[in-house]
DOFIPA-593892 format. One record per residue (C-alpha): x, z, y; residue number from 1; residue in three letters. Coordinates in Angstrom, 3 decimals, padded with zeros to 6 digits, always signed. Layout:
BEGIN
+----------+----------+----------+-----+---------+
!        X !        Z !        Y ! num ! residuo !
+----------+----------+----------+-----+---------+
!        X !        Z !        Y ! NUM !     ALA !
...
+----------+----------+----------+-----+---------+
***
This chain:
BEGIN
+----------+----------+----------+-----+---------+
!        X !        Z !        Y ! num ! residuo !
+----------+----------+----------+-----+---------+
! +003.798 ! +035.041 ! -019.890 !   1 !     UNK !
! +007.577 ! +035.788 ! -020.199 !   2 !     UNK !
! +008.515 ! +033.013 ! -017.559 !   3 !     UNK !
! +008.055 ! +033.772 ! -013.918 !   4 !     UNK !
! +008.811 ! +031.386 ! -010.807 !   5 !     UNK !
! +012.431 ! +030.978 ! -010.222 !   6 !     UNK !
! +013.002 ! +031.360 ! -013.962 !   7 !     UNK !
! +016.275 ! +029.366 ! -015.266 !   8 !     UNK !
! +015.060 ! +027.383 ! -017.916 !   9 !     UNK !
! +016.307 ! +024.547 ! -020.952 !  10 !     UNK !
! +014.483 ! +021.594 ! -021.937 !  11 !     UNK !
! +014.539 ! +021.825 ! -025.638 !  12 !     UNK !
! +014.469 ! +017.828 ! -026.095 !  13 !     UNK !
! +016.759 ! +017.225 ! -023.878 !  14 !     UNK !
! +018.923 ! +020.428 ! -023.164 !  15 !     UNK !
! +018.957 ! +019.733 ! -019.772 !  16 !     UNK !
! +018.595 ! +022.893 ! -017.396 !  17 !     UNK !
! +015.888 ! +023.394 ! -014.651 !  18 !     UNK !
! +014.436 ! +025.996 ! -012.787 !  19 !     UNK !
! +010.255 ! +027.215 ! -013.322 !  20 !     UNK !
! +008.808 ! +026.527 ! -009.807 !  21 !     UNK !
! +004.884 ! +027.014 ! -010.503 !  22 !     UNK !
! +002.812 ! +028.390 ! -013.480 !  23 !     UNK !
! +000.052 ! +026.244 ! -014.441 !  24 !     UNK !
! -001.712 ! +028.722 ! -016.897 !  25 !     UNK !
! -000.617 ! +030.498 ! -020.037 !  26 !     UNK !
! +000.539 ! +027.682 ! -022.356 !  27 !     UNK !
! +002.323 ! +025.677 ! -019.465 !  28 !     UNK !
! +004.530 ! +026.182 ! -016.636 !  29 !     UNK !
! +005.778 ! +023.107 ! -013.614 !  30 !     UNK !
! +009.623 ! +022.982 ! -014.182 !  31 !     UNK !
! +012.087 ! +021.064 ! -011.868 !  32 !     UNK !
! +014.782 ! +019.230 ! -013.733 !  33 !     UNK !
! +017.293 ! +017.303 ! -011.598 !  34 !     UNK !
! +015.246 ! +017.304 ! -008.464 !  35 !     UNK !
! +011.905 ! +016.180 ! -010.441 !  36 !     UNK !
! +009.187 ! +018.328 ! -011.301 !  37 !     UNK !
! +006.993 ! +017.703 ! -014.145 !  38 !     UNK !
! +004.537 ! +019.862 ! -016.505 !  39 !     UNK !
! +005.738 ! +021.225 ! -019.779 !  40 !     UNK !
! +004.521 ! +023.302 ! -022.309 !  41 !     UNK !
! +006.041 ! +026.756 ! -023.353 !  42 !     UNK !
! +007.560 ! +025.365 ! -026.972 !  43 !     UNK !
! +009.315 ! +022.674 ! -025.130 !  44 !     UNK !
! +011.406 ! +024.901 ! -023.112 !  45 !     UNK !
! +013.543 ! +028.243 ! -023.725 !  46 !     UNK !
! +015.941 ! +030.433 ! -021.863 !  47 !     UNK !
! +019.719 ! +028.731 ! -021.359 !  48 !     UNK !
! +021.349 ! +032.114 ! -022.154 !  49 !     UNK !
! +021.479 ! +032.022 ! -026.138 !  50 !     UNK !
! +021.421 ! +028.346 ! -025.935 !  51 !     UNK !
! +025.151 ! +029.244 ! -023.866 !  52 !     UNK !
! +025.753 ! +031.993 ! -026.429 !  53 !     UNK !
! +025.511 ! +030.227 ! -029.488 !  54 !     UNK !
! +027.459 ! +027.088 ! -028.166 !  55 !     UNK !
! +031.390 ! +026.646 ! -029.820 !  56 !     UNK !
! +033.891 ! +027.721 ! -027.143 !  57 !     UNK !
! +035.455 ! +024.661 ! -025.636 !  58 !     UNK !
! +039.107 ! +024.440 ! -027.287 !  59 !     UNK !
! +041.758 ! +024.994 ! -024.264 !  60 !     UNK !
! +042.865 ! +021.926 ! -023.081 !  61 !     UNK !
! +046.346 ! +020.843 ! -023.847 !  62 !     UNK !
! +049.222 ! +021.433 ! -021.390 !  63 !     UNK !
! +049.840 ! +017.967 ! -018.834 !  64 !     UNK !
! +052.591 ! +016.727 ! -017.803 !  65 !     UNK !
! +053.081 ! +016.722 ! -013.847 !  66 !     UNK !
! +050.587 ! +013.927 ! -011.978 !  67 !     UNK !
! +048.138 ! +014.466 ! -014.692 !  68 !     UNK !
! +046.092 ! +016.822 ! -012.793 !  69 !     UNK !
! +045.337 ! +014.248 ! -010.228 !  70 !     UNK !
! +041.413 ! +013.763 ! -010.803 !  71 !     UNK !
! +041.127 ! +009.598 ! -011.732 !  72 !     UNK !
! +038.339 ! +008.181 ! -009.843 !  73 !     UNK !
! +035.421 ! +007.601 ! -012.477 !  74 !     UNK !
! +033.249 ! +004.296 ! -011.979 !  75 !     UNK !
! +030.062 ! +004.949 ! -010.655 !  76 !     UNK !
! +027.265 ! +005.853 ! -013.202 !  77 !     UNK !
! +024.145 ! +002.936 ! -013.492 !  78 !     UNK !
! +021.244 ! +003.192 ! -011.144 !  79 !     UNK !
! +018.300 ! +005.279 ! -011.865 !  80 !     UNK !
! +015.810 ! +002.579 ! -013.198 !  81 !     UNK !
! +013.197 ! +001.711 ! -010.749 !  82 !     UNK !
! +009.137 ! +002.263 ! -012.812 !  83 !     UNK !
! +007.030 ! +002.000 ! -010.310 !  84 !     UNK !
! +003.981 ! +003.989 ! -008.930 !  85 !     UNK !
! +001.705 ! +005.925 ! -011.012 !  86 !     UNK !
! -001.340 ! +008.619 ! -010.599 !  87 !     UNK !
! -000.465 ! +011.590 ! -012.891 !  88 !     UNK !
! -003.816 ! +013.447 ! -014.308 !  89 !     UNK !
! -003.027 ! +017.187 ! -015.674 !  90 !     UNK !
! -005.968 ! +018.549 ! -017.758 !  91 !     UNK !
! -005.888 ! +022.128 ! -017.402 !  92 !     UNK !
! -008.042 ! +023.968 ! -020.650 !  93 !     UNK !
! -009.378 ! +026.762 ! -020.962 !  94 !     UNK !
! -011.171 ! +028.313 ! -023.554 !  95 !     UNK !
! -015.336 ! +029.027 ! -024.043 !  96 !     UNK !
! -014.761 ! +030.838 ! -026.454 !  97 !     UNK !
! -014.885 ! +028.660 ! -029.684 !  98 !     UNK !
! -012.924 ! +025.542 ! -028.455 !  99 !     UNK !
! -010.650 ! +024.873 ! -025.847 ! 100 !     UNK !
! -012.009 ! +022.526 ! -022.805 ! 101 !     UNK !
! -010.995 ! +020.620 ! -019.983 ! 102 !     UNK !
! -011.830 ! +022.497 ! -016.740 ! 103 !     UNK !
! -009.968 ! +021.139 ! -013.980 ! 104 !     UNK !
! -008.173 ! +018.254 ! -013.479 ! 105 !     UNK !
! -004.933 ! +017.808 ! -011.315 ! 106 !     UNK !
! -003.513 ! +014.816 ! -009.897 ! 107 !     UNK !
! -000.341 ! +013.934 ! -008.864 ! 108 !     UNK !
! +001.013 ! +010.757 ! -007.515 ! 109 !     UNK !
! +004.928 ! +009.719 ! -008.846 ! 110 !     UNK !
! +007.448 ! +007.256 ! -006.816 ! 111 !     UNK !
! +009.440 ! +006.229 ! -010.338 ! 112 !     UNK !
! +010.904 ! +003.769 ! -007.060 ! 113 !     UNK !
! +013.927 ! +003.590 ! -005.112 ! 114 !     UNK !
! +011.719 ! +003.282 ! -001.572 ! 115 !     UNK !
! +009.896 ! +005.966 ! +001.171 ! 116 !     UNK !
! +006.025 ! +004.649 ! +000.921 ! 117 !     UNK !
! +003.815 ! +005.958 ! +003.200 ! 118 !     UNK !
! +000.390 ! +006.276 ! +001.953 ! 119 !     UNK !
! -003.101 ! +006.367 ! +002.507 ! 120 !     UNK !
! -005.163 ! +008.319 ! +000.165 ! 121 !     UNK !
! -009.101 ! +008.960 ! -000.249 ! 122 !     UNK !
! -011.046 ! +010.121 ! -003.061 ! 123 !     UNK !
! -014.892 ! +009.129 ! -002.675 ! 124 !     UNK !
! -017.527 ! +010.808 ! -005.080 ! 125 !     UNK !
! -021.126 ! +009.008 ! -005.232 ! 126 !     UNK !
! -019.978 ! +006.621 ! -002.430 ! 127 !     UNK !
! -019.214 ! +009.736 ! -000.117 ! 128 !     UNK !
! -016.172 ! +010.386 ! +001.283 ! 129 !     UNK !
! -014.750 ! +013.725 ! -000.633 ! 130 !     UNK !
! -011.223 ! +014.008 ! +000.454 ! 131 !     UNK !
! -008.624 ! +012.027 ! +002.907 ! 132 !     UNK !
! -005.089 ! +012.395 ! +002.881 ! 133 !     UNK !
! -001.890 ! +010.738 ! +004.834 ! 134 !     UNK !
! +001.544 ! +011.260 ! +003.404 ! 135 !     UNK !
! +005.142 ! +009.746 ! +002.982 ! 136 !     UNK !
! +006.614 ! +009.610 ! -000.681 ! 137 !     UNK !
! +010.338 ! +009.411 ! -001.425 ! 138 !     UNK !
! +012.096 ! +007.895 ! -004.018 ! 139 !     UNK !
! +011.921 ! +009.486 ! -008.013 ! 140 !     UNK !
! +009.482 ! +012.641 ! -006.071 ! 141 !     UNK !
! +005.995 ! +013.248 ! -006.923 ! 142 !     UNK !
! +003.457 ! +014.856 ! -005.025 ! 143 !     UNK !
! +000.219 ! +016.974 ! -005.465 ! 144 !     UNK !
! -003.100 ! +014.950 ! -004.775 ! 145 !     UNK !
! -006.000 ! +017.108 ! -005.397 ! 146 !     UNK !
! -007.732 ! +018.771 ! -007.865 ! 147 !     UNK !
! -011.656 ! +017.862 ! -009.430 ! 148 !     UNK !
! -013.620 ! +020.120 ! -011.904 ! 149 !     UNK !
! -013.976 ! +017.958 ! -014.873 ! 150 !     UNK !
! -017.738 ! +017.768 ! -013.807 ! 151 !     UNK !
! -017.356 ! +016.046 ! -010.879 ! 152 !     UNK !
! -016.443 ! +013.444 ! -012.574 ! 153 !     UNK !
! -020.538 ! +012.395 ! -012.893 ! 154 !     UNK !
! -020.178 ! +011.185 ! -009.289 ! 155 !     UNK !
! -018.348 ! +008.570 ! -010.141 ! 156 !     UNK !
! -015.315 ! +009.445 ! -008.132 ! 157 !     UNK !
! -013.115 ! +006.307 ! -007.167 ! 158 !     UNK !
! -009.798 ! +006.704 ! -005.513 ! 159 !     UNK !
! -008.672 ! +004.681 ! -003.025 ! 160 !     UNK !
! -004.313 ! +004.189 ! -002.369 ! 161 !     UNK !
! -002.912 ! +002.157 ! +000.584 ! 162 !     UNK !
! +000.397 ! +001.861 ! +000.370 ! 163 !     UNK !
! +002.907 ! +000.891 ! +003.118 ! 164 !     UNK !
! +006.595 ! +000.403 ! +002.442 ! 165 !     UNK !
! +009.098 ! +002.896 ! +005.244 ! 166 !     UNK !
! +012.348 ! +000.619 ! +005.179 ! 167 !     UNK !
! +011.360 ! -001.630 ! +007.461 ! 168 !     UNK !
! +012.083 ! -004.741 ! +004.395 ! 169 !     UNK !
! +010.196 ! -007.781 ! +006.167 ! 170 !     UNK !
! +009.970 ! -009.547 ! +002.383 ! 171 !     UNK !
! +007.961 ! -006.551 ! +001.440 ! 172 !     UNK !
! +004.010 ! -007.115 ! +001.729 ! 173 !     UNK !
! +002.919 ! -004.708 ! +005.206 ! 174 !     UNK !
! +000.616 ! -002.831 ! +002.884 ! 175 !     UNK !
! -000.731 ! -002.836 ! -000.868 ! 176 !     UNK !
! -004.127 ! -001.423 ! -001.564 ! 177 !     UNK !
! -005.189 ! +000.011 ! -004.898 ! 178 !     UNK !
! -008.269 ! +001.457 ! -006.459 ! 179 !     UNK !
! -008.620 ! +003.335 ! -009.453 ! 180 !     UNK !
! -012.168 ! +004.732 ! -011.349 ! 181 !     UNK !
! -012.623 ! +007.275 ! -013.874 ! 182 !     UNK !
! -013.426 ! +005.285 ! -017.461 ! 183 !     UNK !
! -015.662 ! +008.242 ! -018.921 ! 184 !     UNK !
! -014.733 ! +006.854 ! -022.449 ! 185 !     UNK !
! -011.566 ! +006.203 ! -021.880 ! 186 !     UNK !
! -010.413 ! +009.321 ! -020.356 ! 187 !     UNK !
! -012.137 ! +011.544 ! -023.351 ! 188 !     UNK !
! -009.921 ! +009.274 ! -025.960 ! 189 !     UNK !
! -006.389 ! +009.804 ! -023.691 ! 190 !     UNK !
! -007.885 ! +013.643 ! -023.957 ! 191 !     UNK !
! -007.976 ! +013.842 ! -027.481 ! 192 !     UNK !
! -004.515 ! +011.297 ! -028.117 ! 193 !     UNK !
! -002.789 ! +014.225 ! -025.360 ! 194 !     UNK !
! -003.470 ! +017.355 ! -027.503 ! 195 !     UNK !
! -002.372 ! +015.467 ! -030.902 ! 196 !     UNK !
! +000.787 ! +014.242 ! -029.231 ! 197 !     UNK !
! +001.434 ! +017.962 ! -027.395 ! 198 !     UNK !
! +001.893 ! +016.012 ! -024.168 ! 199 !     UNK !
! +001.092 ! +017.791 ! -020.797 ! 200 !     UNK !
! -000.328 ! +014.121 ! -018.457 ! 201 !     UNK !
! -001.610 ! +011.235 ! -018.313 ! 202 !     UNK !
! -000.227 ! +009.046 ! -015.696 ! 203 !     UNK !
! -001.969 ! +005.382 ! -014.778 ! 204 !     UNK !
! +000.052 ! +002.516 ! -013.302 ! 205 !     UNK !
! -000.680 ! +001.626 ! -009.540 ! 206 !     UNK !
! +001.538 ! -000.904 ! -009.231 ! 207 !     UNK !
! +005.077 ! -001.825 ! -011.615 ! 208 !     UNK !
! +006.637 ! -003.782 ! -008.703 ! 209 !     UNK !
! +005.808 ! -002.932 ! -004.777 ! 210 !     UNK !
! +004.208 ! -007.289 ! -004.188 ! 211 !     UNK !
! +006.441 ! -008.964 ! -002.012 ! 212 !     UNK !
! +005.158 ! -010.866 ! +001.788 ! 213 !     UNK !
! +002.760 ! -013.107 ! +001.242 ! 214 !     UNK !
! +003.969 ! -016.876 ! +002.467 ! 215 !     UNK !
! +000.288 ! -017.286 ! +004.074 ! 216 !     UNK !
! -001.281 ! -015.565 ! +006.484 ! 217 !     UNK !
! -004.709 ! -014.575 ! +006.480 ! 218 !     UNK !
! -006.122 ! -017.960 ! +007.183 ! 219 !     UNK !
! -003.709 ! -019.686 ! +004.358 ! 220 !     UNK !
! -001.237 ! -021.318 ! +006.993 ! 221 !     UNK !
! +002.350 ! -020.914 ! +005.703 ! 222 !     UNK !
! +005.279 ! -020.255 ! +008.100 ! 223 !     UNK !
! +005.927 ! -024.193 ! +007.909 ! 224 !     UNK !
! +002.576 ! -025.400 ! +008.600 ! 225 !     UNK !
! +002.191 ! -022.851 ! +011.447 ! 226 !     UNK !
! +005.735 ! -023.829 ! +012.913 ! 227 !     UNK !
! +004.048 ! -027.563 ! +012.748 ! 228 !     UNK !
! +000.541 ! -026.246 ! +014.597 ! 229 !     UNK !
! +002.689 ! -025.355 ! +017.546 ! 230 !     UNK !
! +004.513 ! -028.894 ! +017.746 ! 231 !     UNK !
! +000.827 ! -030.968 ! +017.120 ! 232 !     UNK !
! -000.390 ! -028.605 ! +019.669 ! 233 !     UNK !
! +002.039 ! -029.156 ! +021.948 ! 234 !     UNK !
! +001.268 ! -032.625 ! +021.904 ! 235 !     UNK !
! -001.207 ! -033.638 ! +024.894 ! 236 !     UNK !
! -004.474 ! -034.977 ! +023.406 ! 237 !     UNK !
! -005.707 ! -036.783 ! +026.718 ! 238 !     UNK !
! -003.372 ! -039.216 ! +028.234 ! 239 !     UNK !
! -006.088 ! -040.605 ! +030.018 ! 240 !     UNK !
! -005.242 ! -039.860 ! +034.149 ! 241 !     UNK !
! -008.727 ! -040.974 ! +035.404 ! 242 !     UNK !
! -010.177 ! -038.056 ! +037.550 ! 243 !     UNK !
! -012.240 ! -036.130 ! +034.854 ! 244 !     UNK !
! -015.140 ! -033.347 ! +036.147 ! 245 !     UNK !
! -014.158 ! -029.769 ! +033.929 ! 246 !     UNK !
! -017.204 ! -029.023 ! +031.502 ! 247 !     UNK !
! -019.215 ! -025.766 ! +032.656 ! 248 !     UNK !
! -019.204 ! -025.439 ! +028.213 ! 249 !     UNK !
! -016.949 ! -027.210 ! +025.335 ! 250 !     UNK !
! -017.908 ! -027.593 ! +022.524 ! 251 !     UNK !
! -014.938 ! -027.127 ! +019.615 ! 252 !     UNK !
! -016.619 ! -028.201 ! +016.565 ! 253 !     UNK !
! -014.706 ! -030.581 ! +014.790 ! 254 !     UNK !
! -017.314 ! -033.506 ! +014.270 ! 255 !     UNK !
! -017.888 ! -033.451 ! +017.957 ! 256 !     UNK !
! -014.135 ! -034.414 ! +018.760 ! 257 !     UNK !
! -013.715 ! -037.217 ! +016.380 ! 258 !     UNK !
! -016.070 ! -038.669 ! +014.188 ! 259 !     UNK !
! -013.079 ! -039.311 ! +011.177 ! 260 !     UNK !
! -012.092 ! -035.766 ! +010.498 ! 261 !     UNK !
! -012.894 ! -036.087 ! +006.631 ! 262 !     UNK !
! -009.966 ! -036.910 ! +005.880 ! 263 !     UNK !
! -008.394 ! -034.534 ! +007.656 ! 264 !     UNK !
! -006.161 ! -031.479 ! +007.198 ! 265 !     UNK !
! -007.579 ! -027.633 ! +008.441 ! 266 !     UNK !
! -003.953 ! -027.806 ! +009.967 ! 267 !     UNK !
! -004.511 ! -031.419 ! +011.592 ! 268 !     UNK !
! -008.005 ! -030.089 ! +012.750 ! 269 !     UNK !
! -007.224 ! -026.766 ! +014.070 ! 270 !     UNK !
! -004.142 ! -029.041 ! +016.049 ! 271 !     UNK !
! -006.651 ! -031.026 ! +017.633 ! 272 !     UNK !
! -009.426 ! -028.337 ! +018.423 ! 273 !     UNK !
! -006.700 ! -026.538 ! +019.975 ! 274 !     UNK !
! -005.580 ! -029.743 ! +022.125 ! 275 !     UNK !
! -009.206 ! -030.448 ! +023.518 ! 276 !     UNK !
! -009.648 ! -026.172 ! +024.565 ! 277 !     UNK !
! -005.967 ! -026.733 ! +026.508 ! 278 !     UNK !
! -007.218 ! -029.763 ! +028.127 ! 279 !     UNK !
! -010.686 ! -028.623 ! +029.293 ! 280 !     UNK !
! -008.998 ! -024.736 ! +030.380 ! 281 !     UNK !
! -006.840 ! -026.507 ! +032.639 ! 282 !     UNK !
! -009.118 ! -028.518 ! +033.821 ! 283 !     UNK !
! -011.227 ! -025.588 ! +035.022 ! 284 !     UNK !
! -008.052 ! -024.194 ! +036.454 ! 285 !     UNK !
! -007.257 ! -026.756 ! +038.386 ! 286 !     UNK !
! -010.810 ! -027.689 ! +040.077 ! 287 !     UNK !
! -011.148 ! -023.668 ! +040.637 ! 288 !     UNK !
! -014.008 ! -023.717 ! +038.491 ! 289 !     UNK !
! -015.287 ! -019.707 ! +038.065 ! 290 !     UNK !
! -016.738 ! -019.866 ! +034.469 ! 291 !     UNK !
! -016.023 ! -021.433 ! +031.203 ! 292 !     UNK !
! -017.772 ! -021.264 ! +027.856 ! 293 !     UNK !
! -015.981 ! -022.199 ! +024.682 ! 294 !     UNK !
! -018.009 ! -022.713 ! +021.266 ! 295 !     UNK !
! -015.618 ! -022.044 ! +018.459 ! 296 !     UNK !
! -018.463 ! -020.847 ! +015.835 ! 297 !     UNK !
! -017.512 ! -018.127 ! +013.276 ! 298 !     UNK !
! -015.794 ! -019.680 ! +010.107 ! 299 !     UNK !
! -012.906 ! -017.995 ! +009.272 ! 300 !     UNK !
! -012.159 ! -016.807 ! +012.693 ! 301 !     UNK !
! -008.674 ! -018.472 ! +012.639 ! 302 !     UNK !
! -009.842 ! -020.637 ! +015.728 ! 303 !     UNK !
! -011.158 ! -018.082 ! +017.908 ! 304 !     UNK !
! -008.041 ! -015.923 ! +017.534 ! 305 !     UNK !
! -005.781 ! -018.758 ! +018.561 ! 306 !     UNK !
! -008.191 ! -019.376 ! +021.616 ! 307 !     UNK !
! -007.660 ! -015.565 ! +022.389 ! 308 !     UNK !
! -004.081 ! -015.909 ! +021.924 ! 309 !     UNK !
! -004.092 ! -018.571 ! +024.531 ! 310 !     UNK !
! -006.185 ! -017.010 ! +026.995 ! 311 !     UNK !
! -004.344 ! -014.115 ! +026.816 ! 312 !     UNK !
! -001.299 ! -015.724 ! +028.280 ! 313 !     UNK !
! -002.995 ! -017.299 ! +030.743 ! 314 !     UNK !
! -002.166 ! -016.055 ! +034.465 ! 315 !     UNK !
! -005.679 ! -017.862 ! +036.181 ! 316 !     UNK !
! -007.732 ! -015.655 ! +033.954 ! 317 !     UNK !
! -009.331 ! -012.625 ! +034.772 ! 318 !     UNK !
! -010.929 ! -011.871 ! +031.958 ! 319 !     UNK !
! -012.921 ! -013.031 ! +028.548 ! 320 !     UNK !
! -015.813 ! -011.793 ! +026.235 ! 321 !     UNK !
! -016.917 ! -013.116 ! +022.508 ! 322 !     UNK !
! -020.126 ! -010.703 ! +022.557 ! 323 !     UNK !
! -023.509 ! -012.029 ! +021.131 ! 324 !     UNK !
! -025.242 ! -014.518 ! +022.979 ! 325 !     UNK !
! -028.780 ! -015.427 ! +022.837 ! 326 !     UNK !
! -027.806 ! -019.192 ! +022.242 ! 327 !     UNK !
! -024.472 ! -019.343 ! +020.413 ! 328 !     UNK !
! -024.685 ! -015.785 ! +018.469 ! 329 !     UNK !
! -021.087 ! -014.215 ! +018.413 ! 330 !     UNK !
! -019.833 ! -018.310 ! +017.783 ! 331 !     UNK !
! -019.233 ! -018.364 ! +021.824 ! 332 !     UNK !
! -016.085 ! -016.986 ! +024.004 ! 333 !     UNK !
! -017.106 ! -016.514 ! +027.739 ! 334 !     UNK !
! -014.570 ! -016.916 ! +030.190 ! 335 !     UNK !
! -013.996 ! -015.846 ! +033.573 ! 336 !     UNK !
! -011.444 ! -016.995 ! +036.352 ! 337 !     UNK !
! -009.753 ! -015.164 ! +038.914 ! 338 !     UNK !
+----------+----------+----------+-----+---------+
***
């Protein structure tokens, strides 16, 4: 090997000069070019020194006038262009003797982006979890992984990426979640196309562009419809000012409140679900009653949050419970009053 670490170096392509900063094995070295590192192999790079030698001397620059040597303020050069995220394999071979074979695999993950992710990263092999690891990314930076002997990959390894974008962008989705498998068949092709081509990865595409905030939530309300909930809600659904006894249990299903909610909206329904709860807590506020039970079911779970969320805010209670019940299952919210 007549490259060590620390070794100035020149991309032959290129001629762009970088420094050796790890050697991989004795065909291929990991260089660092303009703050990237990468795998190359030997023939692609060669000392800068004759490259220097062997260059024309510069003529001497003519003599300027006075105020020439002022340095003119050049424009800006164009962005780096933004990629996206990839997983980078590197095969490393070695030789049995008669042919040269995979051995190892090494994988890297590479922010071609002009954003700090944070990420989540886990490797299972035959539905067991095999490695974990919590990082941050910067932009146009790669960073190692892990490494799998090419056997392992008969356990079916499956990697698992959540992403979370570190700028604090609010039209950015909170977090992206990708997986990636091993495709046996696939991967022995991209092999075979990698030697022919003299290429040192493979790199997959986790995502082109980082998805942008969805305009639902989890339930499907949008930031209109939700603004909309709050002004139906805060619209009382009993005008009626006879003296009413509070329930000891209420009953939120839809087709118990109004018998023409076909034709209703989930919006319009959740609005007036959410009216009768009000209505029924405050009535067991204000006759001191100690207990209420409110049957919201399961579903989606969109109504039981927002009774949570109102409870929550409510001074008069002292606390509430949506644990399994032997009547209602977990489609019940006990509550209890200070």
């Amino acid at each position: 090997m007549k490259y060590t670490v620390g070794d100035k170096i020149l991309m032959l392509h290129s001629k762009e000069e970088g420094t050796v900063v790890d050697i991989i094995n004795d065909k291929m070295v990991m260089v660092e070019v303009g703050g990237t590192s990468f795998p190359v192999y030997l023939d692609q790079i060669d000392f800068p020194y004759f490259h220097r030698f062997t260059q024309k001397k510069a003529p001497l620059p003519k003599q300027r006038t006075p105020g020439e040597e002022i340095r003119r303020e050049r424009p800006s050069g164009p962005q780096r262009p933004e990629k996206g995220m990839f997983l980078t394999m590197l095969p490393v071979f070695e030789s049995d003797g008669y042919d040269e074979v995979v051995s190892t695999l090494k994988f890297h993950l590479l922010n071609e982006t002009n954003k700090i992710f944070g990420f989540h990263f886990e490797i299972w092999l035959n539905n067991t979890l095999f490695l974990e690891l919590k990082q941050e990314i910067h932009p146009f930076q790669h960073t190692y992984l892990a490494d799998l002997d090419f056997d392992q990959l008969n356990d079916n390894p499956r990697f698992e990426f959540t992403f979370t974008p570190k700028d604090g962008d609010l039209t950015l989705a909170a977090t992206y979640q990708k997986t990636w498998k091993v495709k046996a068949k696939q991967l022995f092709q991209q092999l075979g196309e990698l030697q022919q081509k003299q290429q040192a990865t493979i790199n997959y595409t986790l995502f082109d562009k980082y998805p942008l905030r969805a305009e639902t939530d989890a339930y499907g309300f949008s930031p209109v419809e939700k603004k909309k909930l709050s002004t139906l809600t805060s619209v009382q659904s009993v005008k009626n000012t006879t003296p009413v006894t509070a329930k000891l249990e209420v009953d939120l299903h839809i087709d118990k409140l109004t018998s023409e909610w076909k034709g209703l909206s989930n919006l319009e329904m959740l609005a007036i679900q959410l009216n009768e709860f009000q209505h029924q807590l405050d009535l067991a506020i204000t006759q001191r009653q100690d207990k209420l039970i409110v049957i919201h079911g399961i579903g989606t779970g969109k109504l039981r949050d927002e009774v949570h969320e109102i409870l929550k805010t409510t001074p008069e209670v002292k606390f509430f419970v949506n644990q399994y019940h032997p009547f209602y299952g977990y489609g019940a919210t006990e509550i209890y009053f200070k």
